[in-house]
C-alpha positions as CSV (number, residue, x, y, z in Angstrom):
1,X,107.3,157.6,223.3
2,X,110.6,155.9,223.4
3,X,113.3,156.1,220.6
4,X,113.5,152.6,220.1
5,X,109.7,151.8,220.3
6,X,109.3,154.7,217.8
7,X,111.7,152.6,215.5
8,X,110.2,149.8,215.5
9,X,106.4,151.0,215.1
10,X,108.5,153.4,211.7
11,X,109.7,150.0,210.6
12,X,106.7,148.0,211.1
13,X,105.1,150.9,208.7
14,X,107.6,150.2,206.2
15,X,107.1,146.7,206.0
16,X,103.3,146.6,205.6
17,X,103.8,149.5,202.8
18,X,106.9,147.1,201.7
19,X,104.6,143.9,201.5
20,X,101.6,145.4,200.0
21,X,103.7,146.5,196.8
22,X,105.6,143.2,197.0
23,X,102.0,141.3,197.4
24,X,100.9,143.5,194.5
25,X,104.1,142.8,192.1
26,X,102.8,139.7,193.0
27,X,99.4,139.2,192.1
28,X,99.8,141.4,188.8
29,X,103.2,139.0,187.8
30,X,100.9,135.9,186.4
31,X,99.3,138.2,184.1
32,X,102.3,139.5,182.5
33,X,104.5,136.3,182.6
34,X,101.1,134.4,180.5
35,X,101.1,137.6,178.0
36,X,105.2,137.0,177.4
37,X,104.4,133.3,177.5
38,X,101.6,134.2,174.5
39,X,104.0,136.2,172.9
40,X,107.0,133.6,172.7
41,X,104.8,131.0,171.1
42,X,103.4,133.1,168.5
43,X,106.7,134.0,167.7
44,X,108.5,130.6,167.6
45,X,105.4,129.1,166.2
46,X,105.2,131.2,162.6
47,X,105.2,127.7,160.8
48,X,101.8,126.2,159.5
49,X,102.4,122.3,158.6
50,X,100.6,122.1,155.4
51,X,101.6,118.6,155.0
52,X,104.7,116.0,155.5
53,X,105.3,112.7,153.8
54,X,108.0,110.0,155.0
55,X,110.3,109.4,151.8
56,X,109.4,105.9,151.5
57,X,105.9,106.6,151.1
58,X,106.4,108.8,147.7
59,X,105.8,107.5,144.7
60,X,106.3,110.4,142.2
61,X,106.8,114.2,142.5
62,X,106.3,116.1,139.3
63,X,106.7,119.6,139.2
64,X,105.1,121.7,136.0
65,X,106.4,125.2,135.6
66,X,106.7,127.5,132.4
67,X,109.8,125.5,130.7
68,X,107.6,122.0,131.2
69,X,108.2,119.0,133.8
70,X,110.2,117.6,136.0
71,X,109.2,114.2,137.1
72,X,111.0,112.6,140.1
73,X,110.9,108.4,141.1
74,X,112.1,106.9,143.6
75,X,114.2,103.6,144.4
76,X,114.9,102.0,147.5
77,X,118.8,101.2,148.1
78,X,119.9,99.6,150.9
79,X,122.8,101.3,152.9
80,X,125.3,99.1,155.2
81,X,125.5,100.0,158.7
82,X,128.1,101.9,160.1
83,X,130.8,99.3,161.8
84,X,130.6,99.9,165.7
85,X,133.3,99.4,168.2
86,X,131.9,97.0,169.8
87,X,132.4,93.7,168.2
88,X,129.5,91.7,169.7
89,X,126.8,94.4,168.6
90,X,126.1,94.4,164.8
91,X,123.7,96.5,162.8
92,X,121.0,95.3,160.4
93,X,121.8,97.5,156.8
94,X,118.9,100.2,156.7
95,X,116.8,101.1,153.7
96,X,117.1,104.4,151.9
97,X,114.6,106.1,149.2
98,X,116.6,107.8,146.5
99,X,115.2,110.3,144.3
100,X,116.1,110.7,140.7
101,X,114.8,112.5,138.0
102,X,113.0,110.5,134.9
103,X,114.1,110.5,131.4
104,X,118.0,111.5,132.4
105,X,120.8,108.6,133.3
106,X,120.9,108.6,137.1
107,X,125.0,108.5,136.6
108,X,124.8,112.0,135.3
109,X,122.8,113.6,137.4
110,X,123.2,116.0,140.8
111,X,122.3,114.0,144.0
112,X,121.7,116.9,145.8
113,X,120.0,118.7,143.4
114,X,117.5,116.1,142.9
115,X,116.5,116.1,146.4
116,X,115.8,119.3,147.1
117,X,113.3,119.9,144.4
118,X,111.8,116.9,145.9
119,X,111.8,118.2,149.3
120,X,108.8,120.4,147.7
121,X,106.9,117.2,147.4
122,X,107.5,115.7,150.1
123,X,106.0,118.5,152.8
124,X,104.8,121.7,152.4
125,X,105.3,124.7,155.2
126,X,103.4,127.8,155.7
127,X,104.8,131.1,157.2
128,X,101.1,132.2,157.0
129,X,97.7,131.9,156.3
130,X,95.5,134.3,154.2
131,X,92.3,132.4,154.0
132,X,89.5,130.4,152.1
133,X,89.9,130.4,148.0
134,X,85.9,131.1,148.1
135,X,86.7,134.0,150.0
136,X,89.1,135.7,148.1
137,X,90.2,136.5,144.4
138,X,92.9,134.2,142.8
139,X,93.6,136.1,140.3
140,X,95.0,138.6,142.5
141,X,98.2,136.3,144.0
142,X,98.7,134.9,141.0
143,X,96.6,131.7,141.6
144,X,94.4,132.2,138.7
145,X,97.0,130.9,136.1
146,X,99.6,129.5,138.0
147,X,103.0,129.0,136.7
148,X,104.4,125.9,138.5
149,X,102.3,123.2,140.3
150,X,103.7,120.6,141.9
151,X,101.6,117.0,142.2
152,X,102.6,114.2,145.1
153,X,101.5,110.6,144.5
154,X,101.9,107.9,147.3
155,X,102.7,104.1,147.0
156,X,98.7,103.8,148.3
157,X,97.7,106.2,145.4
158,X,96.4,109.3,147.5
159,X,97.8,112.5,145.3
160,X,98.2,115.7,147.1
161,X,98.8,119.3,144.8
162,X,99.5,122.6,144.7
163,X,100.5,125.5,142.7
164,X,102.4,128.3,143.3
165,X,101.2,132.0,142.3
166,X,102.8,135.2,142.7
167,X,105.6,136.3,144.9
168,X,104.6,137.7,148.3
169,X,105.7,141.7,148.8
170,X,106.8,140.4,152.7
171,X,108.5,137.1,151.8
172,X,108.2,134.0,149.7
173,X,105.2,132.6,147.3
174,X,101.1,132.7,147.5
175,X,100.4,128.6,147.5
176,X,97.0,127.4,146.7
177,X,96.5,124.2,148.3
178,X,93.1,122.4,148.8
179,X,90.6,125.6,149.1
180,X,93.1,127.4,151.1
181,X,95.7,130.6,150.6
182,X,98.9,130.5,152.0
183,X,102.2,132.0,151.9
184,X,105.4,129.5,152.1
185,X,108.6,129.8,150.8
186,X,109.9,128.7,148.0
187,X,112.9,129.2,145.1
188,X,113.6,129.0,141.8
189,X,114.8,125.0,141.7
190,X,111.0,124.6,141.2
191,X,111.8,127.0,137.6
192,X,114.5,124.6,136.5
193,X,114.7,122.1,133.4
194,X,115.7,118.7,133.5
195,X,119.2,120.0,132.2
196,X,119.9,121.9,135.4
197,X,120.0,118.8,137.4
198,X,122.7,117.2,135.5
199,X,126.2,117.1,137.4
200,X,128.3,119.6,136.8
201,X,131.6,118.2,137.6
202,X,133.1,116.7,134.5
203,X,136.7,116.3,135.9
204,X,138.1,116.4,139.4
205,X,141.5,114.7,139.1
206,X,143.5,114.1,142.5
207,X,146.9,112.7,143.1
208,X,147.0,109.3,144.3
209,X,147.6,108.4,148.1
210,X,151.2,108.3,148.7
211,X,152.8,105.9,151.6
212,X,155.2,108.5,152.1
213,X,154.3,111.3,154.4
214,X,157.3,113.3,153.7
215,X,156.5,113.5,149.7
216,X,153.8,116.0,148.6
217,X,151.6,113.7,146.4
218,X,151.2,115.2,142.7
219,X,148.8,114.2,139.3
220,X,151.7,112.3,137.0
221,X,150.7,112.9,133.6
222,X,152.4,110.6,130.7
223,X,151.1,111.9,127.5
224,X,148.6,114.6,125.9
225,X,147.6,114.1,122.6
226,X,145.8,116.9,120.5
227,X,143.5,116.2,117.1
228,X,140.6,117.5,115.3
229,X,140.1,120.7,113.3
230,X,142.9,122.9,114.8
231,X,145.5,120.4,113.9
232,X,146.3,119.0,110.5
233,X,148.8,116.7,112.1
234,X,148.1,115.3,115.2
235,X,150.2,116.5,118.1
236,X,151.9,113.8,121.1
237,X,153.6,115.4,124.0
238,X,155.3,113.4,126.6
239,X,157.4,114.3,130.0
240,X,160.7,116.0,129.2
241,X,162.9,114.7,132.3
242,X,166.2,116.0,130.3
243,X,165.4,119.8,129.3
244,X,166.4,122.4,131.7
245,X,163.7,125.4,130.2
246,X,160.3,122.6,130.3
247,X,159.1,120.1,131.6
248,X,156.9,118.3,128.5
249,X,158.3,117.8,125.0
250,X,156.4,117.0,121.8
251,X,157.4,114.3,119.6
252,X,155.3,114.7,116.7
253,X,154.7,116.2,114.1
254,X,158.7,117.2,115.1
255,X,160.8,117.4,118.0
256,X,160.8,120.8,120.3
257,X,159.8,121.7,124.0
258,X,156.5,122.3,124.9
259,X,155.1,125.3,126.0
260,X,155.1,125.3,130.0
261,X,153.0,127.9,130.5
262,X,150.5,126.8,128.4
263,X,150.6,123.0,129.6
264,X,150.6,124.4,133.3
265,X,147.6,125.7,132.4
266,X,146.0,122.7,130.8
267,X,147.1,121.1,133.7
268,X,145.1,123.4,136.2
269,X,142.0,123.9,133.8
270,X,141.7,120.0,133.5
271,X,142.2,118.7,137.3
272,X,139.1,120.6,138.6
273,X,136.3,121.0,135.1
274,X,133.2,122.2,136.2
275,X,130.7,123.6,133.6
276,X,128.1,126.1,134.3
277,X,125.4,125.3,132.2
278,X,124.7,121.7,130.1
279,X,123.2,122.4,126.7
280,X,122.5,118.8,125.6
281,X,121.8,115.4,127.1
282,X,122.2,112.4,124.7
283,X,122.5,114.8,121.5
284,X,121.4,114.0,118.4
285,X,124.2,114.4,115.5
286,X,121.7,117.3,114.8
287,X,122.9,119.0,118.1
288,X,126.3,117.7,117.6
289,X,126.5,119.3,114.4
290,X,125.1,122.8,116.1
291,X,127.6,122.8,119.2
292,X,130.2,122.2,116.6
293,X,131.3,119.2,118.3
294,X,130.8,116.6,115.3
295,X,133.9,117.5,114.3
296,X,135.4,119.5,117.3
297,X,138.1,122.0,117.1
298,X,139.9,120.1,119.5
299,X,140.3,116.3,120.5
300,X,142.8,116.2,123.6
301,X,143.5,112.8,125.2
302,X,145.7,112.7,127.9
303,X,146.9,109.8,130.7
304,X,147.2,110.7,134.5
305,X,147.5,108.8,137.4
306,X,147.5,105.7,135.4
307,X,143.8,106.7,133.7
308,X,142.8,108.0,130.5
309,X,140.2,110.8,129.4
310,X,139.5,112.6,126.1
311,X,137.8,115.9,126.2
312,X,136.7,117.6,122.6
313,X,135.6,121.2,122.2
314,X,133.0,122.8,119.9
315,X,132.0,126.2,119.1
316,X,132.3,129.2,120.7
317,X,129.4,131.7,120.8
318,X,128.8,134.8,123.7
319,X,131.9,134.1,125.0
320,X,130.6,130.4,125.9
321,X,132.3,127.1,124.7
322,X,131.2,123.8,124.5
323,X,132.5,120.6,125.4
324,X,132.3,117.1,125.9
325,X,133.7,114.3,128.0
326,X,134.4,111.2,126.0
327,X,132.1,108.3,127.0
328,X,129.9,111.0,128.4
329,X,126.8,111.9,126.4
330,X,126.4,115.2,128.1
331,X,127.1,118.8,126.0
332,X,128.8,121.1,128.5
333,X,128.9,124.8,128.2
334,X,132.0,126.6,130.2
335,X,132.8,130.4,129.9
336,X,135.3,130.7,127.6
337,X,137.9,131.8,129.4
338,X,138.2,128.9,131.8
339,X,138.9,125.9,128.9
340,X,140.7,128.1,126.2
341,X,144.4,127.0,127.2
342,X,143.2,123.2,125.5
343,X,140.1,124.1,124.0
344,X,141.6,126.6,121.6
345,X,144.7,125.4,121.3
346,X,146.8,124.6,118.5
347,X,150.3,123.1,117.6
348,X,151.1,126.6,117.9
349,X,150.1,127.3,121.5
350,X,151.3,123.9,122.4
351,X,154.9,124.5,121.5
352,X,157.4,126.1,122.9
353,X,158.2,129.7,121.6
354,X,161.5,129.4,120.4
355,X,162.2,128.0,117.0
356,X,164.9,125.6,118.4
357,X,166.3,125.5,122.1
358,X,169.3,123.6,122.0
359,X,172.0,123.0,124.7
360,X,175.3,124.8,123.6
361,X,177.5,122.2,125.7
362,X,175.8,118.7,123.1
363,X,176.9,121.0,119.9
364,X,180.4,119.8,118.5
365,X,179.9,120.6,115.1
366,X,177.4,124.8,113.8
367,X,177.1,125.2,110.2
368,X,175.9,128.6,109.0
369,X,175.0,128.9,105.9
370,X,173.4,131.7,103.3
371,X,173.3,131.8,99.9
372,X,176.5,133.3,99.2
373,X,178.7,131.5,101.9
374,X,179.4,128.7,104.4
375,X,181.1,129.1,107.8
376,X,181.4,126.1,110.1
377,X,182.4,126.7,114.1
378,X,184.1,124.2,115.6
379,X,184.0,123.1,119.5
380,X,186.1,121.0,121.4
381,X,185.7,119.7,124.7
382,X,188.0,118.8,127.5
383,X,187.3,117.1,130.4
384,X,188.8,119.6,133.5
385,X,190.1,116.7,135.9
386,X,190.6,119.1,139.1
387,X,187.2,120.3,138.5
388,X,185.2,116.9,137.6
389,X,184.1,114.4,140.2
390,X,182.7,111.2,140.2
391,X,179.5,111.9,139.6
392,X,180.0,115.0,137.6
393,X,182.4,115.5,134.6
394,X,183.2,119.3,134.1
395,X,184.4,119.9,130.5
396,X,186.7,123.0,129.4
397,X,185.7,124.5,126.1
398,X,187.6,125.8,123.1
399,X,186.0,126.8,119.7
400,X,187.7,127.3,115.9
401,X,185.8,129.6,113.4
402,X,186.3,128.5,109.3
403,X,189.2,129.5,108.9
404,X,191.1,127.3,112.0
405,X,191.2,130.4,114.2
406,X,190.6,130.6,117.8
407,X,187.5,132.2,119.3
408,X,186.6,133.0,123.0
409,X,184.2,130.4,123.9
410,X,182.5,132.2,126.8
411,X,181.4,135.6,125.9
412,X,182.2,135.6,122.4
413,X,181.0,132.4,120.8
414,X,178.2,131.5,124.0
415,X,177.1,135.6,123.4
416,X,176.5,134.7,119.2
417,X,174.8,131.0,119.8
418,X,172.4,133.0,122.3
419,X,171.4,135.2,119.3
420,X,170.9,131.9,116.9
421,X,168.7,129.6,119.6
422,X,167.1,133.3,121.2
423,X,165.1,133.4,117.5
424,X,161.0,132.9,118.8
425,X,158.3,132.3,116.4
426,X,155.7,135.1,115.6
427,X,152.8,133.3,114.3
428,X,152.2,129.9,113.2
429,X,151.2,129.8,109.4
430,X,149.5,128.1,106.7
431,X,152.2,128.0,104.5
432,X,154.0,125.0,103.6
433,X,155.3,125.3,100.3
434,X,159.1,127.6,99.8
435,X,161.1,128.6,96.7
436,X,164.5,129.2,96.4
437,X,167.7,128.8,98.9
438,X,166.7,129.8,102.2
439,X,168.2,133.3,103.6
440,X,169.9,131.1,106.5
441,X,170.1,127.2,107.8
442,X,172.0,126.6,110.9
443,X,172.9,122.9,111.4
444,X,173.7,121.5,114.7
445,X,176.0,118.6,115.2
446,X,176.6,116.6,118.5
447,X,179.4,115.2,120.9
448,X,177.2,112.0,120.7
449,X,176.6,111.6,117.3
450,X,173.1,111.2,116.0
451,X,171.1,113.2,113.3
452,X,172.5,116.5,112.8
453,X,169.3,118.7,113.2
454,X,168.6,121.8,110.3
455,X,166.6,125.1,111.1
456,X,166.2,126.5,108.0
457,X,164.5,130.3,107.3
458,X,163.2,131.8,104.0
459,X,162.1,135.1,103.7
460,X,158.6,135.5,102.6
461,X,157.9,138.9,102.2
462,X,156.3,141.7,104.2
463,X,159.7,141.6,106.6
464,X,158.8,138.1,107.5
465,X,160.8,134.3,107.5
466,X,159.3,131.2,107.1
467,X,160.9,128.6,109.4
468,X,161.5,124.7,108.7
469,X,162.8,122.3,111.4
470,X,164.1,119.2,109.7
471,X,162.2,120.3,106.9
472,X,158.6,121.0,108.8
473,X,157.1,124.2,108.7
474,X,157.1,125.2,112.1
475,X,155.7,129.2,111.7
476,X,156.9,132.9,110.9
477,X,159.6,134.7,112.4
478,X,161.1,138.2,112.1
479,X,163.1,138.6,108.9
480,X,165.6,141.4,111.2
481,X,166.4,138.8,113.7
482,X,168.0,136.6,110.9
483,X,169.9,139.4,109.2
484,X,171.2,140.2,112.5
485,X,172.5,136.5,112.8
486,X,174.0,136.9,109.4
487,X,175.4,140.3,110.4
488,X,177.0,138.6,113.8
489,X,178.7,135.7,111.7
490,X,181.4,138.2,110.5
491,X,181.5,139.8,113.6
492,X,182.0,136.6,115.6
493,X,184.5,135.5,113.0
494,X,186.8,138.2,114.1
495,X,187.0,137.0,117.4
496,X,184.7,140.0,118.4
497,X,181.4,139.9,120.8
498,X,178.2,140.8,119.2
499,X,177.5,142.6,122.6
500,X,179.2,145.4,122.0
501,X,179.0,145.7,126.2
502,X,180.4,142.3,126.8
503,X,183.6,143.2,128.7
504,X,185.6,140.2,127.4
505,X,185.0,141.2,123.4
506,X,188.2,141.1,122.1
């Protein structure tokens, strides 16, 4: 046989063997493309469709679990259409069914919230089916006695129900519904009270819109003012636009910077409030009475971006406090922690910690007194012409002590007035009433005139001073810090630093 017809009979061979495994792929390939067919709809098909109502069509959705009911309406609103591009084409407004939940002012409560428990009313999915009711024992999935049911009722009066048993050891709840078994998911909105659908959010303040791109747009608050229990007198604080330590000042009871850590603070607890829990809707003065908010520990009004809100805070228990919004009959319960820089405060915490901060360049005129002698301090002020511009007049500084003699303004005298205005209160106090002469008064007196102002400390005891500011008790300071100021008089008199480091004591 030739080589080539030899090739051609081996390939012909090949092909038939070739073609009767490809016809065979063949016929056997239906078969296994319907099994993977079978298989990919079982799989994407797990849902059963118990039922499914349009929203319009509900009536009423109440849901009965072990805490009692939840009962959801609905309204129809109507909803403007989006504006279109097109001018000549216009939209007729659509209608919307809102849910809300009876017996709590639809103002207060969570939107969202609201419609997903009623999104268990409104259809009902299966992941599986476990059979006829007849056919099985109830008690068994928790069907017998069943903690929450839930009950549909359409505008045409047909009512559709059922409960909810036992949790399933694969996934979600046995669901009884007509005489059937199933298993569907579900969660624990369907174990909530009416209270849990109540908004949260009690304050989210944002700065106005600002035409200016280039300026960061900030909250401008104008005034805080603090009452109730944890202040005898009430408390104003207003912007301080001339201190260089704070940027708030309190007016009354007395004059003195604010705190700036604790009004930051304020500031940041109050511009985004959300509770976690609500502990009374519309309270009686029963509740009001429990909560401690019939007289509440604090009463904080303040006025930002033009608007004005009072918040009051109640008692604390477990680390919980509560509080209410002013025009807002809701009780609020917060974690302590996250509302105690207002809640908690007091004239105290408000304040700034120094008994007086005052500018050493607007005193002209320090008297220091004790009960066995005065001493006065004298300053002068030139205005340095090379130095001054303008806008800016630069003053020299010279300073006489009681006696007419000169004393080194910086480093001697500026070291001593550092130790006088450095004083910081230890605790406020419920003292009000002294005896005697105090153990020290400093009294400041200014380039510009006005009331001279008097700090005034009187030893109390137990290595302690009672402070006075214009005669207001103002708290408690340490008793070693003033003899230290006496102590530094005589030093300062001499022309000497009280820093015995200070490299231009004389």
């Amino acid at each position: 046989m030739k080589k080539n017809t030899r090739y051609i009979l081996i390939t012909l061979i090949v092909a038939v063997v070739l073609g009767g495994a490809i016809a065979a792929l063949l016929l056997t390939q239906p078969e296994a493309e319907e099994e993977t067919s079978s298989s990919s709809s079982t799989s994407s098909s797990t849902d059963i469709s118990v039922f499914s109502y349009e929203d319009a069509d509900i009536e009423s959705i109440t849901v009965k679990n072990p805490d009692g009911e939840l009962k959801i309406l609905t309204r129809t609103e109507t909803v403007e259409a989006s504006s279109s591009e097109d001018e000549d084409s216009s939209s007729e407004p659509e209608e919307k069914t809102v849910f809300y939940l009876d017996g709590i002012d639809e103002d207060l409560q969570s939107t969202s919230s609201v419609s997903t428990l009623a999104g268990y009313g409104t259809s009902l999915s299966a992941t599986s089916e476990i059979g006829n009711k007849e056919d099985l024992s109830l008690a068994e999935y928790g069907l017998d006695s069943p903690e929450v049911t839930v009950t549909t009722v359409l505008k045409d009066g047909t009512e559709t129900s059922y409960s909810i048993g036992d949790q399933s050891p694969i996934s979600g709840y046995y669901i009884l519904y007509g005489d059937k078994v199933y298993v569907a998911l579900a969660s624990d909105t369907l174990y909530k009270t009416p209270l849990d659908f109540v908004n949260m959010t009690v304050l989210s303040i944002t700065p106005p819109e600002s035409d200016d791109s280039s300026t960061e747009a900030t909250n401008e608050y104008t005034s805080f003012n603090f009452s109730g229990t944890n202040f005898p007198q009430e408390v104003k604080i207003v912007p301080d636009t001339e201190s260089l330590t704070a940027t708030f000042r309190l007016t009354e009871p007395y004059e003195v910077s604010a705190n700036t850590t604790t009004l930051n603070n304020i500031v940041t607890s109050i511009e985004s409030l959300t509770a976690t829990s609500v502990a009374a809707v519309d309270p009686t003065e029963e509740q009001l009475e429990e909560y401690g908010l019939k007289d509440p520990a604090v009463r904080m009004s303040f006025t930002v971006n033009g608007e004005s809100y009072t918040l009051l805070s109640g008692k604390v228990e477990d680390s919980k406090q509560y509080v209410m919004l002013d025009g807002v009959d809701v009780v609020y319960v917060f974690g302590q922690d996250a509302v105690s820089s207002w809640a908690d405060a007091t004239l105290f915490t408000v304040r700034d910690s120094f008994v007086w901060l005052q500018m050493i360049t607007e005193v002209n005129k320090l008297t220091v007194e004790t009960p066995d002698k005065t001493d006065v301090f004298t300053l002068t002020r030139t205005e340095n012409e090379e130095s001054s511009t303008e806008d800016n007049t630069v003053y020299d500084y010279t300073v006489k002590g009681t006696d007419g003699q000169d004393i080194t303004y910086q480093g001697v005298f500026t070291t001593y007035y550092q130790t006088i205005i450095g004083v910081q209160l230890l605790d406020e106090t419920t003292e009000t009433t002294v005896s005697g002469d105090p153990m020290l008064r400093v009294t400041y007196e200014f380039y510009e005139g006005g009331s001279p102002k008097v700090v005034e400390f009187y030893s109390i005891g137990n290595r302690r001073c009672l402070v006075k500011v214009d005669d207001e008790v103002v708290g408690v300071v340490s008793e070693s810090l003033i003899q230290d100021i006496i102590d530094n008089t005589e030093i300062v008199l001499q022309n000497k630093s009280v820093d015995p480091d200070d490299e231009e004591s004389e």
